[in-house]
C-alpha positions as CSV (number, residue, x, y, z in Angstrom):
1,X,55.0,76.0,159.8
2,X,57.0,78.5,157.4
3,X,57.3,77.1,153.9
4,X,61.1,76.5,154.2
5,X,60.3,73.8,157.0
6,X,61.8,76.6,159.5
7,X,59.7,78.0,161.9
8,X,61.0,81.8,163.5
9,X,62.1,79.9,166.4
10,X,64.6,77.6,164.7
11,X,65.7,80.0,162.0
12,X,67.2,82.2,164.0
13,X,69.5,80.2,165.5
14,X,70.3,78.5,162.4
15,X,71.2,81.9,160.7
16,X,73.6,82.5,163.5
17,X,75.2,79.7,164.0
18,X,75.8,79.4,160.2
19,X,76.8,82.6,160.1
20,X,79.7,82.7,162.7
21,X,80.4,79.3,161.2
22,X,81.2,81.4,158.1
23,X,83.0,84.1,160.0
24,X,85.2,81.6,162.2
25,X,86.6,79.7,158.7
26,X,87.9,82.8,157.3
27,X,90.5,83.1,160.2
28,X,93.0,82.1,158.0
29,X,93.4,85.2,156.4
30,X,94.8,86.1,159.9
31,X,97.8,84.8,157.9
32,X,98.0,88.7,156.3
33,X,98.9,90.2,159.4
34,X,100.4,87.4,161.2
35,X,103.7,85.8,160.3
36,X,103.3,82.4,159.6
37,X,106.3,82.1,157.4
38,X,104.3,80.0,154.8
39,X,103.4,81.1,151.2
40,X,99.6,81.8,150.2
41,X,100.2,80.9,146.9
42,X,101.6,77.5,147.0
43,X,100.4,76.1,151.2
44,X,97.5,73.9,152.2
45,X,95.5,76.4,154.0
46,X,95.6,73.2,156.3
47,X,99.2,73.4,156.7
48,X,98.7,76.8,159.0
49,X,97.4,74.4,161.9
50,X,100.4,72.2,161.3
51,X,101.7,71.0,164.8
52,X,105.1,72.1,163.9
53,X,103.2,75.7,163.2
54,X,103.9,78.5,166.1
55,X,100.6,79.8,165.4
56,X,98.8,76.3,164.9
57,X,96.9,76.4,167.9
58,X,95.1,79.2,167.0
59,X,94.4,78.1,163.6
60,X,93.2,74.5,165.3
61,X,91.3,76.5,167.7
62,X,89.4,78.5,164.9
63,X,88.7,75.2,162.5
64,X,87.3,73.2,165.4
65,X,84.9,76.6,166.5
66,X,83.4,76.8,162.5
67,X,82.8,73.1,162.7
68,X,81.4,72.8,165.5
69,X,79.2,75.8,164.7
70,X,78.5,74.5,161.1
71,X,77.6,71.0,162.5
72,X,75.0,72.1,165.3
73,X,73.1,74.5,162.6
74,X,72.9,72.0,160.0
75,X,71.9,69.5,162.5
76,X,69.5,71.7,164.3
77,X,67.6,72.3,160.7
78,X,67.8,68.9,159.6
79,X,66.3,67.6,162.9
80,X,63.5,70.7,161.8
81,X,62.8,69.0,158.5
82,X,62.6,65.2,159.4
83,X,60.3,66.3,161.9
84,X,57.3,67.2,159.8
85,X,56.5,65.4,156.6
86,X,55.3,68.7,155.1
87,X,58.6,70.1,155.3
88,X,60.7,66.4,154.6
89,X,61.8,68.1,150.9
90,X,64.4,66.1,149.1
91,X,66.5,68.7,148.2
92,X,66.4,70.4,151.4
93,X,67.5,67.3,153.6
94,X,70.1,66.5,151.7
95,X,71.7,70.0,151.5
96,X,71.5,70.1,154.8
97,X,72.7,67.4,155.5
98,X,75.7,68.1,153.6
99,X,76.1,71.3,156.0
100,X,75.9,68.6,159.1
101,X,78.6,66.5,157.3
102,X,80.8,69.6,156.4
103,X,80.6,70.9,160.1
104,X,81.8,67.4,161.7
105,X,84.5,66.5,158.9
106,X,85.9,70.5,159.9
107,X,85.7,69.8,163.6
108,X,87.5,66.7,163.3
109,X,90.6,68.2,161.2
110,X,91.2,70.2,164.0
111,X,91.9,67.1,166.0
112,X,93.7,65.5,163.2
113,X,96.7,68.2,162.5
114,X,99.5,67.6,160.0
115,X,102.3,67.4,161.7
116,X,105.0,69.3,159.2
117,X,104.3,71.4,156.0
118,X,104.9,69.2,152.9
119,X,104.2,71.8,150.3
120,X,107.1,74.1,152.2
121,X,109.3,71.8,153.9
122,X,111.4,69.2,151.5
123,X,112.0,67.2,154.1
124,X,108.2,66.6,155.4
125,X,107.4,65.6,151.5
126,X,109.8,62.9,151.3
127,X,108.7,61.5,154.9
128,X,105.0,61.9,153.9
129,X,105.9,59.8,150.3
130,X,108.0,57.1,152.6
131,X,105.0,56.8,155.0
132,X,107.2,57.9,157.7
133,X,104.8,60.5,159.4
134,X,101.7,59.5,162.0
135,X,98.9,58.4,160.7
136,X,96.8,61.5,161.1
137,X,98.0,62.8,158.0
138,X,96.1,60.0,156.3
139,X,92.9,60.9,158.4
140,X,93.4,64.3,157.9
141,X,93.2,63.5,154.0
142,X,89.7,61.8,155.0
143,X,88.5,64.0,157.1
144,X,89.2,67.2,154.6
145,X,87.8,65.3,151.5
146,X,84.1,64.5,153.8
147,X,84.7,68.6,155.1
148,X,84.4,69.5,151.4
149,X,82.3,67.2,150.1
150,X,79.8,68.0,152.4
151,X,80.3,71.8,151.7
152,X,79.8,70.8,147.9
153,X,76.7,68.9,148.7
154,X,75.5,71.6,151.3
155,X,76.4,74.1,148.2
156,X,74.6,72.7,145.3
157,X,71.0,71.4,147.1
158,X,70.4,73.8,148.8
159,X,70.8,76.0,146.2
160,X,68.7,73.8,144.3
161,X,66.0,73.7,147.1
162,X,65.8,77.5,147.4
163,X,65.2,77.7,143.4
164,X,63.0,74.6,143.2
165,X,60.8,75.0,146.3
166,X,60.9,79.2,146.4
167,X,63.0,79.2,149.2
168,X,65.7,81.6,150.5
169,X,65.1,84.0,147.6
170,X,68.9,85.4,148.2
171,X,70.2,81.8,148.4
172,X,68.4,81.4,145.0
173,X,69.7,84.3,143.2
174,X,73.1,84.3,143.8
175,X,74.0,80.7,144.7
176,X,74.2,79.2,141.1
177,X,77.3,81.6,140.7
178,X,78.8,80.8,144.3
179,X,78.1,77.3,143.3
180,X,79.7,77.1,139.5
181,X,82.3,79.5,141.1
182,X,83.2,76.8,143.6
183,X,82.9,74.3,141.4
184,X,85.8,75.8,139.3
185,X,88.1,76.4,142.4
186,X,87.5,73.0,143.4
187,X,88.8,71.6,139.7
188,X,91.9,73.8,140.4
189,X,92.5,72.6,143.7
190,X,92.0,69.1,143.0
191,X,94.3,69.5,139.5
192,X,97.0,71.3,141.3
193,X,97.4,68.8,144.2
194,X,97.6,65.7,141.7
195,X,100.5,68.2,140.0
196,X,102.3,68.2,143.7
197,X,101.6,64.6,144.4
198,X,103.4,63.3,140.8
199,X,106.1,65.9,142.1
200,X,105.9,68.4,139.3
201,X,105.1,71.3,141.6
202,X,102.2,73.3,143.5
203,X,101.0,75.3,140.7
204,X,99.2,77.5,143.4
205,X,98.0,75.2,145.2
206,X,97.3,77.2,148.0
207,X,95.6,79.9,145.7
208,X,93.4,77.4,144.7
209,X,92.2,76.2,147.9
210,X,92.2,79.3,149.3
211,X,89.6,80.9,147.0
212,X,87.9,77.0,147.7
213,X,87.5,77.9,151.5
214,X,86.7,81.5,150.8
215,X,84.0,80.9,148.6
216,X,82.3,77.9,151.1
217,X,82.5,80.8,153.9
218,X,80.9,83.3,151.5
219,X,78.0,80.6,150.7
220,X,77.7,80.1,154.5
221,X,77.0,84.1,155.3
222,X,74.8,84.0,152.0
223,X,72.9,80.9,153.8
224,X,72.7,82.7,157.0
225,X,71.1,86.0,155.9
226,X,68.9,84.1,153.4
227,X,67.1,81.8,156.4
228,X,67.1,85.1,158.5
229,X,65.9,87.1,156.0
230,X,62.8,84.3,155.2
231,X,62.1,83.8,159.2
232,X,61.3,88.1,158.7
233,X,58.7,87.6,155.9
């Protein structure tokens, strides 16, 4: 058994399926080439894989892929860990457990689409205010709080776990500051849609969120190469 609770024939699926996990929720910056007629600055990143979106399939498509990816990784090293008590650290099972939690919350936005733009169409703001649009814009408002929660959880113990138990040594040098980095985009996120929500604008929202997503994709390649880095030594 490897000290990280991983042995070489687990960790190297893990590191690839977190790390095309990370790669597939980056598609969004397909949205610099392609013309998606929304603005960066002030969209839900969600909003791309509206069902009123031309290219929403393809944004659907991409979500479901990196949680589905996400989800059998974390699982597959979670299953690892509860399986020997040696390896059954604290920190560990939670973190990945947050990864498990991220992955199944990102699959199921995918199946739970807004169906119009609120931050760029009038129109879909004052329905989604009256409560006149399907319910999946509710669940999608579930479903992405648990998808980034779970990144935040995934973020900050395993990062913990690779200080605390000598773990992942890239994980442990550069997560604290993907992890207080994150932390911060969250704060705007969270500030800026409370601003939209008492109708006083986006303040860049979609800035925000974007760098939020970006940063939880980053982690995700940092995770990856860290567990295939440790299944080398």
């Amino acid at each position: 058994m490897s000290p990280h609770g991983l042995s070489a024939r687990t960790a190297w699926p893990v590191a690839l399926l977190i790390g095309l996990a990370g790669t597939a929720y980056t598609a969004w910056v397909l949205e610099v080439v392609l013309s998606t007629g929304l603005n960066p600055i002030e969209t839900y990143v969600s909003e791309l894989a509206a069902q009123d979106q031309p290219l929403g399939g393809l944004f659907r498509a991409t979500d479901f892929t990196a949680g589905m990816l996400a989800f059998a990784g974390g699982l597959l090293a979670l299953i690892r860990l509860l399986k020997y008590a040696e390896s059954r650290r604290l920190w560990a099972v939670v973190g990945w457990a947050g990864v498990t939690l991220f992955g199944a919350a990102t699959a199921a936005d995918a199946w739970l689409p807004l169906s119009c733009t609120p931050t760029a169409d009038p129109e879909c703001a004052a329905r989604e205010t009256a409560g006149l649009v399907p319910a999946t814009h509710q669940a999608h408002a579930v479903s992405s709080t648990l998808a980034m929660t779970g990144a935040l959880v995934g973020l900050v113990a395993l990062t913990v776990a690779a200080r605390r138990y000598g773990w992942f040594a890239p994980l442990a040098r550069y997560g604290p500051v993907l992890v207080a980095l994150e932390l911060l985009a969250t704060a705007w996120t969270l500030s800026a849609i409370a601003m939209f929500t008492a109708g006083r604008g986006t303040w860049a929202l979609g800035a925000g969120q974007r760098l939020q997503v970006l940063l939880v994709a980053i982690w995700l390649g940092l995770l990856a190469y860290s567990v295939h880095k440790e299944r080398r030594t």
